[in-house]
N, C-alpha and C positions, 0 to 999 in steps of 0.2 A: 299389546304394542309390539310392534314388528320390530327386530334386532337391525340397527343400527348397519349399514353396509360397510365393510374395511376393505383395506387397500393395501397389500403390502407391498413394500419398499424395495424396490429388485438389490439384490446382492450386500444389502444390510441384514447384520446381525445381531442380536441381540448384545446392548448396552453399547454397539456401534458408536463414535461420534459422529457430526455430521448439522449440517444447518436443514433445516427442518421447516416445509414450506407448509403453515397449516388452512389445510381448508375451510374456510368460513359459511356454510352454502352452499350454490353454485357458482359463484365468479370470485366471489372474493378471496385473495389472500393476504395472509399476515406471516412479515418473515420473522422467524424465530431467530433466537440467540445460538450460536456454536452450542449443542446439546448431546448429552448422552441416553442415550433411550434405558430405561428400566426394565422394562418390560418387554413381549413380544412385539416388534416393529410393524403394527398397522395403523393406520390412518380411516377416522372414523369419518366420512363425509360432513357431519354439522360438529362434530367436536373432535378433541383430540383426546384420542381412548389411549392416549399413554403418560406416565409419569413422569416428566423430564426433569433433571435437574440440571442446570447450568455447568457446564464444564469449560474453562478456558485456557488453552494451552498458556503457556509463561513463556514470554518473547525473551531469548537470552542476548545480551548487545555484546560482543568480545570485539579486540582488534582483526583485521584482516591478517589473513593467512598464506603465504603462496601456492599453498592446496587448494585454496576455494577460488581458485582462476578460474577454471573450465564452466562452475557452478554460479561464480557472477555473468559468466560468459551470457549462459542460458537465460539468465533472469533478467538480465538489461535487453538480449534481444526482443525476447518474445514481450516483455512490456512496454520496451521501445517502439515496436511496430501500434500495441492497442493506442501509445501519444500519439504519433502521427495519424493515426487513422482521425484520429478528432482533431488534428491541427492542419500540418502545411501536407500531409499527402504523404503513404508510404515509399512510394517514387523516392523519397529522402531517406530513406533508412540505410544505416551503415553498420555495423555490426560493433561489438564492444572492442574486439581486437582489432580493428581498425582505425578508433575516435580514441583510446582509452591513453594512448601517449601523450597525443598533440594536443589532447583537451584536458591533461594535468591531474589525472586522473588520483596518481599516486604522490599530486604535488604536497599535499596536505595530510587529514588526517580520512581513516578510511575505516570503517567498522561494518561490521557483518551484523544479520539477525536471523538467531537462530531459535527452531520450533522443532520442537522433541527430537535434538541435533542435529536437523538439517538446516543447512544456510536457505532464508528464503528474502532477503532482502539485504542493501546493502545503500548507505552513504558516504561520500565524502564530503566534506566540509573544513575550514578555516577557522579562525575565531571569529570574523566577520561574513559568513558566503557559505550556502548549501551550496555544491556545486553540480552535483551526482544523487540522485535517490529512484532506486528503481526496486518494486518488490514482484515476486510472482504473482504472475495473474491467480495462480490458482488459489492464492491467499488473499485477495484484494478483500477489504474492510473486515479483517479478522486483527487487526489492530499491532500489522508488522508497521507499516509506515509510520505510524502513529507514534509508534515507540522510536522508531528511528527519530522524528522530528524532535519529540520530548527530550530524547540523549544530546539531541547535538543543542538545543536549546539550553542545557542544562552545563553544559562541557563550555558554556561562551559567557565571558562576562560583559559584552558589549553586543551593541544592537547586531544582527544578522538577517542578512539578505539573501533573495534567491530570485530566480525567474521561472515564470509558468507563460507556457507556450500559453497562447490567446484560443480559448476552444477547449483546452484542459478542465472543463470543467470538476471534475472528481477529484481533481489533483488542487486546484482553486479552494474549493468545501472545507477540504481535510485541512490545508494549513489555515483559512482563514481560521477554521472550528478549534485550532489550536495557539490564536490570538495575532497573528499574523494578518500585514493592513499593508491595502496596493497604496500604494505612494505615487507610482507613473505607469503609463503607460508605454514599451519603446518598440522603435519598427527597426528594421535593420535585415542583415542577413544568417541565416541559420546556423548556430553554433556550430562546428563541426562538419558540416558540408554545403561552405556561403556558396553553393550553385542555387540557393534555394533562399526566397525572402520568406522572412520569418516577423509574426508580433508578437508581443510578449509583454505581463506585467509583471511591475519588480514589484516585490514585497517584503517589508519588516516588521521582525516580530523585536522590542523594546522587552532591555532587562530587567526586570520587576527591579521596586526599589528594595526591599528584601535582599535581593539576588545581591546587589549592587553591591549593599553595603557588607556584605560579608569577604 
């Protein structure tokens, strides 16, 4: 029986982390979990010729910092642009030091999320209202936002609401998948720069009775 053809991984190293697309075949793929490779990093065409165990970095939630300006700076534009590109049109985009005063940024509470101590995500919120949650694109569904929703879920002991631009789809998933229910639908104009009509549905996630009575 003829050896099996591998593939190695440009500029991966052995026990690397890294998400890990494995080939099923010819077309098919299965995406893998955040892994750490064991072994020599090749990829076998019908299986996977390495031994992965699960590795998942630990989302650390602290208070915001006036160091990590520059650093939310980055992360709200560059994932401010991938919203609009699914919503009202990058044509709207405004940058974080532009929108971050007059949209109350620092009106509430404001927490950072950090992954092997660098800030990669960031919310503010009230005890009633997400207002702000933007994470690096380069971390999307590595389970920053996730953690940011679950903290401010957890920090509230009354129902809380947010809005998701209409076309958000990713952003829709996540909080429904974390019990959050559209209640309306509303049209209006664009938070932040009304040159621009904007829809949106409002959503609340309800205080477990658990939570309540404590």
């Amino acid at each position: 029986m003829a050896s099996p053809q591998r593939y190695a991984l440009p500029g991966v190293e052995q026990n690397d982390r890294l998400n890990v697309k494995v080939m099923n075949g010819t077309n098919g793929l299965r995406l893998g979990s955040p892994a750490r490779l064991s072994c020599y990093p090749f990829i076998d065409r019908r299986y996977l010729v390495m031994n992965l165990t699960t590795k998942v970095s630990t989302v650390n939630i602290r208070a915001y910092e006036s160091t990590d300006w520059s650093r939310l700076c980055e992360i709200h534009d560059a994932s401010r642009l991938d919203e609009l590109r699914l919503t009202v049109g990058v044509e709207a985009f405004l940058t974080l030091e532009q929108t971050a005063e007059n949209e109350g940024l620092f009106a509430d509470k404001l927490v950072v999320a950090e992954v092997d101590g660098v800030v990669q995500g960031f919310v503010a919120y009230s005890e009633t209202e997400i207002t702000w949650l933007y994470v690096n694109p380069q971390v999307y569904k590595q389970g920053v936002g996730r953690s940011l929703i679950r903290h401010t879920v957890a920090d509230s002991t009354s129902a809380i609401e947010l809005e998701v631009l209409e076309g958000n789809i990713p952003a829709l998933k996540l909080y429904l998948s974390e019990g959050f229910k559209i209640i309306k639908r509303s049209e209006g104009k664009l938070v932040g720069n009304e040159e621009f009509a904007a829809s949106g549905l409002v959503l609340r996630h309800e205080p477990s009775a658990q939570g309540s009575a404590l």
